[in-house]
PAGU-751170 format. One record per residue (C-alpha): x, y, z; residue in one letter. Coordinates in pm, 1 decimal, always signed. Layout:
BEGIN
X_Y_Z_A
...
END
This chain:
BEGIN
+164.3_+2906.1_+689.2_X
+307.2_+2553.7_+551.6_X
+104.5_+2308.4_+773.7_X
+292.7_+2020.2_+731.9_X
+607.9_+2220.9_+877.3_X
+519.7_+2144.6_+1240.3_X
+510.9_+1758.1_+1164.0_X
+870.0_+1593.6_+1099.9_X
+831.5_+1250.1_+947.1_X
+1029.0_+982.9_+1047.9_X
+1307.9_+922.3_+787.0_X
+1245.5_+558.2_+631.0_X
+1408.3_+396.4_+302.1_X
+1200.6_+408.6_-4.1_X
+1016.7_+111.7_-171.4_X
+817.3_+101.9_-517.0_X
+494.3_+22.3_-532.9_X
+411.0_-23.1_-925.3_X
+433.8_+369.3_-1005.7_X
+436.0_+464.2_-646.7_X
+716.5_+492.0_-397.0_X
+624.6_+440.0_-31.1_X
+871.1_+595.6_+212.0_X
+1148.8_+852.5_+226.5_X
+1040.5_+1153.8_+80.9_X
+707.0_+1058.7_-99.9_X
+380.4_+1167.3_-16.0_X
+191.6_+925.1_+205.7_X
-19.8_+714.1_+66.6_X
-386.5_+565.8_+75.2_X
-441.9_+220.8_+35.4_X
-796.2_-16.9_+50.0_X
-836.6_-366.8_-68.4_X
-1104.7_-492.4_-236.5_X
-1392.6_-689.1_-129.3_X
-1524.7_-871.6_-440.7_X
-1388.7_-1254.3_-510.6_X
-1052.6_-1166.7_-706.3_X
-1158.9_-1452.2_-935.0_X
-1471.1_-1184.3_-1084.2_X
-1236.3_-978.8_-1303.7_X
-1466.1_-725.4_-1407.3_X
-1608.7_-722.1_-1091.1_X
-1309.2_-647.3_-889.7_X
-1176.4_-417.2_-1196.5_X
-1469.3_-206.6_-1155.8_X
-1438.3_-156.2_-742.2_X
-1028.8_-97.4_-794.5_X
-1152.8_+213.1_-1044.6_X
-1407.5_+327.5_-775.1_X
-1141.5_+311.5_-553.8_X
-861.6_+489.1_-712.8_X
-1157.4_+790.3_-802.4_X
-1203.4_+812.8_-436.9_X
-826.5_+833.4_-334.3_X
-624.8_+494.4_-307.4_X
-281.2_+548.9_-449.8_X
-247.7_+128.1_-392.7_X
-512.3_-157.5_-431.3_X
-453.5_-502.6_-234.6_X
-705.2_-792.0_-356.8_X
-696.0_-1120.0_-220.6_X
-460.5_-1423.8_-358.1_X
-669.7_-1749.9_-158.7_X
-660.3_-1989.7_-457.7_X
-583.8_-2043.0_-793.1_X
-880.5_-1904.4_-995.2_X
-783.0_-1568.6_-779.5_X
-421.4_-1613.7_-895.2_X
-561.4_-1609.0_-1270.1_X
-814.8_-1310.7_-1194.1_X
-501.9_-1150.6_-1056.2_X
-359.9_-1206.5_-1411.5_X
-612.6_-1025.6_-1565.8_X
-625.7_-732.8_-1346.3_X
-302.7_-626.4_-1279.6_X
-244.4_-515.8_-1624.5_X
-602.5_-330.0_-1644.3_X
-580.2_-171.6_-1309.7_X
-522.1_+255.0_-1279.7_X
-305.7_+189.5_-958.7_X
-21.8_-100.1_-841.0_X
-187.7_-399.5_-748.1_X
-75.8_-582.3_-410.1_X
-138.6_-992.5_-350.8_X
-349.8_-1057.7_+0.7_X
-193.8_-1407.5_+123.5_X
-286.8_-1604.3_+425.2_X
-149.2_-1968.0_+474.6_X
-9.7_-2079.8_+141.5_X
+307.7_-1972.5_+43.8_X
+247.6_-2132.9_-318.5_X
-52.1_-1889.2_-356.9_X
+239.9_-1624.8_-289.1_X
+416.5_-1774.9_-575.1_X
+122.7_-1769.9_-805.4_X
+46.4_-1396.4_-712.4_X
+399.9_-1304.5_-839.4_X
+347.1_-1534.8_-1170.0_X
+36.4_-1313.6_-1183.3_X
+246.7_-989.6_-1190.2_X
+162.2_-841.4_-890.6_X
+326.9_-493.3_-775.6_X
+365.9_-611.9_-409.2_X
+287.9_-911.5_-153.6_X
+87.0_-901.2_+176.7_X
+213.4_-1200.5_+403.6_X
+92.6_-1246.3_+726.6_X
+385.0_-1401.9_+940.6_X
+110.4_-1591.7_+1229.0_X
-13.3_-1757.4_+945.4_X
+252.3_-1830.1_+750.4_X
+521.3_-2002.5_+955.9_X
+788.0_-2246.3_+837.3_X
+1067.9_-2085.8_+774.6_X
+1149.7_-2207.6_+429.4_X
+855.8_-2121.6_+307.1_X
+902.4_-1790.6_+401.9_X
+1241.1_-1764.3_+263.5_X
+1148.2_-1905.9_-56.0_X
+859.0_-1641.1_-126.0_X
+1139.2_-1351.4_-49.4_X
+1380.6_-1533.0_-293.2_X
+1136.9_-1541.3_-593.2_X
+996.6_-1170.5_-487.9_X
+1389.5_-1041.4_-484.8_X
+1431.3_-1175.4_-834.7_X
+1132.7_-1017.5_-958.1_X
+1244.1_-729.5_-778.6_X
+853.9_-683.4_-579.5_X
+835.9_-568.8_-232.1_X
+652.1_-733.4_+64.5_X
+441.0_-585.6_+339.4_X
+487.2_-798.9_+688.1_X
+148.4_-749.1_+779.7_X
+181.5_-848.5_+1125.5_X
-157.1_-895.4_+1276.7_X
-248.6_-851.4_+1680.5_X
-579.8_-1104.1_+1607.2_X
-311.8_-1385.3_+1432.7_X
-23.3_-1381.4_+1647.6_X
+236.0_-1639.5_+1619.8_X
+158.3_-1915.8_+1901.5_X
+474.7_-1899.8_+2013.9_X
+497.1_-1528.7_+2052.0_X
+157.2_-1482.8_+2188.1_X
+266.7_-1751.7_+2455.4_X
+604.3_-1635.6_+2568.8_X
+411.4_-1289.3_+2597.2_X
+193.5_-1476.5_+2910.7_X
-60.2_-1555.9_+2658.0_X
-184.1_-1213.0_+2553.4_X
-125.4_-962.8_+2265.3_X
+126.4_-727.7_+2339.1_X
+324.8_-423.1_+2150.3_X
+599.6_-631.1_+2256.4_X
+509.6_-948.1_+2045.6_X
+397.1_-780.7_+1728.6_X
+744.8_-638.5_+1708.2_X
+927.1_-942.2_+1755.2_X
+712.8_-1106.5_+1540.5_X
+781.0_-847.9_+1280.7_X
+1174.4_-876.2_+1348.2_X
+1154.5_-1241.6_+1327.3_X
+1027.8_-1207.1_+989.5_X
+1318.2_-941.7_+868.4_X
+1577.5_-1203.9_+1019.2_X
+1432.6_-1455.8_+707.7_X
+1422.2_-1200.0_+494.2_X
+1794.8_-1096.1_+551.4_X
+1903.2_-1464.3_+506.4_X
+1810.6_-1447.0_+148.6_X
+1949.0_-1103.5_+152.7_X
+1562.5_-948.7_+32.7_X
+1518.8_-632.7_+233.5_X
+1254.8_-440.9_-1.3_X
+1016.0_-418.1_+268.8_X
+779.3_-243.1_+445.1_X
+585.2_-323.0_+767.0_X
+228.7_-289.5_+988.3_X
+165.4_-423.7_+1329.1_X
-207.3_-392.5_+1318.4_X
-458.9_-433.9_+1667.1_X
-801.5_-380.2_+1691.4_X
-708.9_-190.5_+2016.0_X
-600.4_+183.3_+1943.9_X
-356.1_+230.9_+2234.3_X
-189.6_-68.1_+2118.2_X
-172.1_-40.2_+1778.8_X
-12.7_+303.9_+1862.4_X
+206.9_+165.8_+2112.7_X
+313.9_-103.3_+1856.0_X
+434.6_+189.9_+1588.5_X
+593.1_+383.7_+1809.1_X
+851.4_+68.0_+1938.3_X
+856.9_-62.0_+1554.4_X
+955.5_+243.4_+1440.3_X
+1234.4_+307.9_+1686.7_X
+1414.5_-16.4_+1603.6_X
+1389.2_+11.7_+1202.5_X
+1366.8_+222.7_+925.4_X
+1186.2_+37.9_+715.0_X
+850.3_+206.5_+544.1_X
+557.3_+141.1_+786.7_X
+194.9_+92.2_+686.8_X
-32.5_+247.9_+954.7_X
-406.1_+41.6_+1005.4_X
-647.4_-27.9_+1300.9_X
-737.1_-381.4_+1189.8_X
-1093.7_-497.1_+1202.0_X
-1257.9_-100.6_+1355.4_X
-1628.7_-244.5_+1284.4_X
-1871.6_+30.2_+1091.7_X
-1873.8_+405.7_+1038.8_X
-1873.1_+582.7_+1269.1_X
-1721.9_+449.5_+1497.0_X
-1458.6_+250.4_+1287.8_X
-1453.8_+597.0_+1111.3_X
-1268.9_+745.2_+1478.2_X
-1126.7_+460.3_+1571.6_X
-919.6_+396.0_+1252.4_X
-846.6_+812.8_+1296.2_X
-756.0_+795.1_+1634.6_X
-509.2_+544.6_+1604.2_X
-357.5_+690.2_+1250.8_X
-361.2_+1047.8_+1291.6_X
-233.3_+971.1_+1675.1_X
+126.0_+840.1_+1481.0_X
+122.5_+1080.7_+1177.1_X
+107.3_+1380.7_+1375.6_X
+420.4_+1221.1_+1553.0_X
+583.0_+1145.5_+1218.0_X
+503.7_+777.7_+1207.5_X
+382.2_+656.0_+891.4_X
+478.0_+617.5_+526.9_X
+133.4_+445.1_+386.1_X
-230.0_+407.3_+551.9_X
-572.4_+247.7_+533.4_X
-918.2_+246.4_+652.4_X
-1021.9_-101.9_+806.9_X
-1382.2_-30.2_+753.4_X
-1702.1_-270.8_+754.3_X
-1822.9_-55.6_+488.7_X
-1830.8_-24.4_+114.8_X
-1430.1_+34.8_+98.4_X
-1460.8_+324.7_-145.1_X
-1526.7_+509.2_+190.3_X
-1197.7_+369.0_+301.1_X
-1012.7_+523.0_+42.8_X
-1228.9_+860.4_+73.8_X
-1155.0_+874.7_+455.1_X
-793.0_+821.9_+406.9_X
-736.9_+1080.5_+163.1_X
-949.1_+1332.4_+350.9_X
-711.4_+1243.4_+680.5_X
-387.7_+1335.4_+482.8_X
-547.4_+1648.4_+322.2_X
-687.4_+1780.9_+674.1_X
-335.6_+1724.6_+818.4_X
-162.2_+1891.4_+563.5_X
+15.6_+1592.8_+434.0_X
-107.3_+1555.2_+104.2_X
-248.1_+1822.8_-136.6_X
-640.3_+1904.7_-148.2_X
-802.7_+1677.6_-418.8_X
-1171.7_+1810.3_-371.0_X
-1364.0_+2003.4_-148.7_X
-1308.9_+2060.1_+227.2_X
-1700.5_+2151.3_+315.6_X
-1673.7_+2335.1_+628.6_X
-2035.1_+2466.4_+818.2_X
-2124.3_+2591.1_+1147.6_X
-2243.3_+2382.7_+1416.0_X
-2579.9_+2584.4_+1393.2_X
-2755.0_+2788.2_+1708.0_X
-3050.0_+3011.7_+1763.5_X
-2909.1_+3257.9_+1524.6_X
-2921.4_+3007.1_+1189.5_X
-3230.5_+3057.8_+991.3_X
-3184.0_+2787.9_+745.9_X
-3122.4_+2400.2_+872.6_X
-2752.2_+2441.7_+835.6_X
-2701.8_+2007.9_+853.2_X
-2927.6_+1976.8_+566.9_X
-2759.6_+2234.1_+358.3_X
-2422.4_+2053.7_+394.5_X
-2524.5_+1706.3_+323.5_X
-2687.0_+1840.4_-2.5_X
-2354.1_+2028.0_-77.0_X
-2110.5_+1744.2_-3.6_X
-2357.1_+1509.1_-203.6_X
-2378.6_+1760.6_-496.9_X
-1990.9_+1789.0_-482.6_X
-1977.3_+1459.1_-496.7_X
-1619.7_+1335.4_-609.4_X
-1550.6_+1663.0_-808.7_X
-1151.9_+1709.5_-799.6_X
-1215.3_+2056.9_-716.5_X
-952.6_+2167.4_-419.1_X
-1144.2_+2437.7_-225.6_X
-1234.3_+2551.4_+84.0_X
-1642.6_+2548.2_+74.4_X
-1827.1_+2663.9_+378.0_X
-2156.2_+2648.3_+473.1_X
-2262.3_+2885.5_+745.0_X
-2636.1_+2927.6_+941.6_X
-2636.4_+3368.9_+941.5_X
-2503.9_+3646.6_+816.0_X
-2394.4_+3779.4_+1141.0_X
-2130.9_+3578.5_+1210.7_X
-2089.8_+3306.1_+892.3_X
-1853.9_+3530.4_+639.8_X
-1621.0_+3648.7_+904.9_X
-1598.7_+3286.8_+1091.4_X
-1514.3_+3176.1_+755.4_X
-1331.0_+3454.1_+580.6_X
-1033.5_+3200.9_+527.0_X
-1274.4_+2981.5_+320.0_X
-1220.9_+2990.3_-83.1_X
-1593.7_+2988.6_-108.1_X
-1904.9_+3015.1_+140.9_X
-2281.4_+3078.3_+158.9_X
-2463.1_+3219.5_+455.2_X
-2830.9_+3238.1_+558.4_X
-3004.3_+3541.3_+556.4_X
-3390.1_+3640.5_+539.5_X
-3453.4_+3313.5_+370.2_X
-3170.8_+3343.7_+136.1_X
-2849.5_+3306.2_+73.8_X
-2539.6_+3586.4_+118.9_X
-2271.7_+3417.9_-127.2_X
-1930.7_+3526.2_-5.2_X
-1572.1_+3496.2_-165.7_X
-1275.4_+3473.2_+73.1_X
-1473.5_+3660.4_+274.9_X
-1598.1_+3943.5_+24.4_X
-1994.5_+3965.5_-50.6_X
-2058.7_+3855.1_-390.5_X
-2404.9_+3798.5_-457.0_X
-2720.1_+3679.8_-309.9_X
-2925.4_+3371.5_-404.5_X
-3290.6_+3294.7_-350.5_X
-3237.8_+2964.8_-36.6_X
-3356.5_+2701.7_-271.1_X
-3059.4_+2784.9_-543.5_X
-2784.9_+2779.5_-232.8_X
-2637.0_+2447.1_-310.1_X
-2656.2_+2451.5_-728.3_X
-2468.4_+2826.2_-674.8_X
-2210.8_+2646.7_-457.7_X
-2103.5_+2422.0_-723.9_X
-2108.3_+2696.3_-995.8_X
-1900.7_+2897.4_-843.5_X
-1696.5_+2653.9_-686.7_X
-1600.5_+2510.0_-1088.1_X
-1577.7_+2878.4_-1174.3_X
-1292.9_+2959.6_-929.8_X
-1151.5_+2593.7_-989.8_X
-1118.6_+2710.4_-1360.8_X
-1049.9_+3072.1_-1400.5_X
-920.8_+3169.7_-1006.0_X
-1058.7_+3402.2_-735.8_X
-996.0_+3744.4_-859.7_X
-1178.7_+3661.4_-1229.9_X
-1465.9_+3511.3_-1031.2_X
-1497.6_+3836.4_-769.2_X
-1464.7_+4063.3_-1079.4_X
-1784.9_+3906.8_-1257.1_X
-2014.6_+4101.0_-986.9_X
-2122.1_+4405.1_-802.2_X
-1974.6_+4332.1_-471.6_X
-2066.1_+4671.4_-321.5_X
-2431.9_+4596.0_-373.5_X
-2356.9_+4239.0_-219.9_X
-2229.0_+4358.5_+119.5_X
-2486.9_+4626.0_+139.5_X
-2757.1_+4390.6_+107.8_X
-2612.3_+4131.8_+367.7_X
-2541.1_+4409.4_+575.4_X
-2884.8_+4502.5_+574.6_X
-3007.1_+4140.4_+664.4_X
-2762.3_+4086.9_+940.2_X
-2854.0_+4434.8_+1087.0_X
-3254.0_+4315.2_+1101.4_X
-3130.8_+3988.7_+1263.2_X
-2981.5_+4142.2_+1560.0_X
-3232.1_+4355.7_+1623.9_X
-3470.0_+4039.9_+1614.4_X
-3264.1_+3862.2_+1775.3_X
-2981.5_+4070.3_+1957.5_X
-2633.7_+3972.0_+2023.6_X
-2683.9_+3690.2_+2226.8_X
-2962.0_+3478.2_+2058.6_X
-2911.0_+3146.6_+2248.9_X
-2953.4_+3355.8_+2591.0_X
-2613.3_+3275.2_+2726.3_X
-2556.9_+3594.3_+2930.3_X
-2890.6_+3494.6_+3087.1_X
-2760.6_+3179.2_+3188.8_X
-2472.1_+3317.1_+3286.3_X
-2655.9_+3553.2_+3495.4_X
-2867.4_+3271.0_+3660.1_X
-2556.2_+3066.2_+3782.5_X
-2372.7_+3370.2_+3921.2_X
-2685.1_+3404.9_+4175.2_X
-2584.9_+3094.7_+4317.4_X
-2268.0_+3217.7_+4393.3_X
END
């Protein structure tokens, strides 16, 4: 079944990015900025490259003075992925950032506010023929706005404030644009998107500004982004994280690829929550495995499952999977016994047959091995389980029992 079938996105115009279109028909993409002073060339270089392994399609550094303007020289020209200018307060930094040969600006419209200014940055980006983000910002609205809103943030304001902003744009006649109204507040970022993108159809760049740590930055940034993709919203996304931003980039891309709107780049490790029944520690075995996997561009399905009484079956739909059994390991192929592994070998098997099946397919790999022999002998160890165990080894009908006698 095509997952992304049952989510219709929201038909915007298309920008360019560098090499990468944002909007109408183009995959969504993952964005991060970097955190190192812009003016530290190698520096930054080196984070952009982390980032782009991990997943960001588009890299925004920051433009705050002139030795950043000449980093931003340096970079752009270096860098795997479309660079885009960060500006706050000075519209000549703007100007620099374009000098610089940036792919796109970031302007801020509560901190940049006379209008000439404004217009003159859209002039010089329409003649170089960049985009701009309006990166409208629920922490930096416009004093005006934020008081004829009775002095609080509202959906309301951010829109207007984002509007306002089009309206100098359209002056100069510049409308390569695309847009974020970002809160630290999840319902109202949300509520934001949804009246933004009912009123334009310009690209929109979804964000929870400022969500603190992982984890919980980690679900509030999903909460808020997956909220508006699953209702089409959303041409372009990042991870506001207080964290090393390569997990900003890795977070985004594994968003899109869980929702079915972007194809698998490297393993989906999936494992069992673990119960009575799991005779290896399940959460131990799938932190080694997602560390040993690492940033391998291998697009599979890997699970990780506690028994061999329920694991294959649960996850028959997996490309790959290992379950516990009599202190080893039952490897299984879509489902299909393959082999069994001694329980220290469990993870370093994973991989090797995970790059095997990367390289040479499913059927090749299933056809190296006596599968018949497989099944038997994790057939054998799931039969001793139960009768160690028995159907129910975390006692629920027993429980069940117990509160029916209150009854």
């Amino acid at each position: 079944m095509d997952v992304t079938a049952s989510i219709e996105r929201r038909p915007t115009r298309a920008i360019t990015v560098g090499s990468v279109t944002v909007g109408g028909e183009a995959p969504i993409s993952v964005q991060s900025m970097t955190t190192t002073k812009t003016a530290d060339v190698d520096g930054t270089l080196a984070q952009i490259y982390a980032l782009a392994g991990a997943g960001a399609d588009i890299v925004r550094c920051t433009c705050n003075d002139l030795a950043a303007a000449a980093g931003l020289a340096k970079i752009v020209p270096r860098s795997p992925v479309p660079i885009v200018a960060d500006i706050h307060h000075q519209y000549k930094m703007a100007l620099a950032a374009l000098d610089a040969g940036v792919h796109c600006l970031r302007l801020n419209p509560g901190n940049i506010k006379k209008p000439d200014h404004i217009k003159a940055v859209a002039e010089a980006c329409g003649e170089k023929g960049v985009p701009i983000r309006i990166g409208v910002n629920g922490g930096s609205l416009h004093p005006d706005l934020y008081e004829k809103y009775g002095g609080t943030v509202t959906a309301e304001a951010m829109v207007e404030s984002a509007q306002n902003e089009l309206a100098y744009f359209d002056e100069v006649g510049f409308d390569d644009v695309k847009i974020s109204v970002k809160a630290s507040s999840v319902p109202l970022m949300i509520e934001a998107y949804r009246q933004l993108s009912a009123v334009t159809d310009h690209p929109l760049h979804l964000g929870v500004t400022e969500a603190g740590p992982p984890p919980a930055g980690l679900i509030k940034s999903t909460a808020g982004i997956a909220t508006l993709l699953a209702e089409g919203i959303g041409d372009t996304i990042r991870y506001s994280l207080t964290a090393d931003p390569v997990e900003e980039a890795r977070a985004g891309r594994q968003l899109l690829e869980a929702m079915g709107l972007r194809e698998r780049k490297n393993i989906d490790l999936i494992a069992c929550p673990s119960c009575g029944r799991a005779e290896i520690d399940v959460m131990d075995v799938a932190n080694r495995a997602m560390e040993a996997f690492g940033d391998r561009e291998i697009p599979l399905q890997v699970a990780v499952m506690g028994c061999v009484v329920n694991g294959p079956g649960e996850a028959r739909d997996a490309d790959l999977g290992i379950a516990a059994g009599n202190k080893r390991g039952h490897l299984f192929v879509r489902g299909r016994n393959v082999a069994v592994v001694p329980e220290d070998e469990m993870v370093e098997t994973l991989v090797e047959w995970a790059e095997y099946i990367h390289e040479h397919g499913v059927e090749a790999a299933i056809a190296r091995v006596d599968t018949t022999k497989a099944a038997a002998e994790a057939e054998r160890d799931r039969a001793r389980l139960l009768a160690e165990q028995g159907d129910d080894a975390n006692h629920t009908n027993e429980r069940i029992e117990l509160i029916r006698r209150r009854g």
